[in-house]
C-alpha positions, 0 to 999 in steps of 0.5 A, spaced: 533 734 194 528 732 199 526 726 201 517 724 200 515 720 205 508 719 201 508 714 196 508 717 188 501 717 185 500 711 179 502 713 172 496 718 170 490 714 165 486 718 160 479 719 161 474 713 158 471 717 152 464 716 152 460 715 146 452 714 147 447 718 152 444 714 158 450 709 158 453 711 164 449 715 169 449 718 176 443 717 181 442 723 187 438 725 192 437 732 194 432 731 202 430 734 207 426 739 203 421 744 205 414 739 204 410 742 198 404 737 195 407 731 200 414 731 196 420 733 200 426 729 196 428 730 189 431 723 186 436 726 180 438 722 175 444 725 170 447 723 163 454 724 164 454 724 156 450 730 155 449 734 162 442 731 161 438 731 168 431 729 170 428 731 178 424 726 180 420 729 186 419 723 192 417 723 199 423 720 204 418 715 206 420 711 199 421 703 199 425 701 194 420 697 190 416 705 189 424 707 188 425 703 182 418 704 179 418 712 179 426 710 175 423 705 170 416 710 169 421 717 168 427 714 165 428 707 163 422 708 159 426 713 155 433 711 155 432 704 156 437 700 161 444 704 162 452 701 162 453 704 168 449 708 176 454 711 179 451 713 186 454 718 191 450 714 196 451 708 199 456 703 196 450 698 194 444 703 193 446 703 186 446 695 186 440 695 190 437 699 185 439 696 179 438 689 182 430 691 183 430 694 177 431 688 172 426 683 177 422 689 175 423 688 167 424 679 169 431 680 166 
């Protein structure tokens, strides 16, 4: 037998069963998109329940005031505040994002 000069991965863990929509959600940008009607980015919002999408198109330029509220007018106003963001983006877009949010709200 040969010797592992790796360290042996933990003990596998079951998924979490996911049990509402809009719970747990991913936020995405798709940029640097040719420019049609002044957009030229989709922020993409994914229930990670049902495979549900909603693209919301935005120019690059988009403080996070502007950011929040187009989440809040295209989202929140349907589903409501979720358990989780998940974001491929920088580690505290998703904080930043849901910190603004719930000054937003006054929550």
């Amino acid at each position: 037998m040969k010797n592992r000069a790796e360290i042996l991965a933990e003990k596998l863990r079951p998924n979490t069963v996911l049990e509402k929509l809009w719970q747990h959600i991913s936020v995405n940008f798709i940029i640097k998109l040719p420019v049609s009607r002044s957009h030229n980015m989709i922020l993409i919002v994914y229930d990670r329940f049902s495979k549900m999408l909603y693209f919301i198109v935005m120019t690059e330029k988009v403080m996070v005031k502007e950011l929040t509220r187009l989440f809040k007018n295209n989202v929140w106003k349907l589903h409501e505040l979720s358990e989780s963001v998940i974001s491929d983006k920088r580690p505290h877009f998703a904080v930043g994002l849901i910190k603004e949010l719930n000054e937003m709200l006054e929550i």
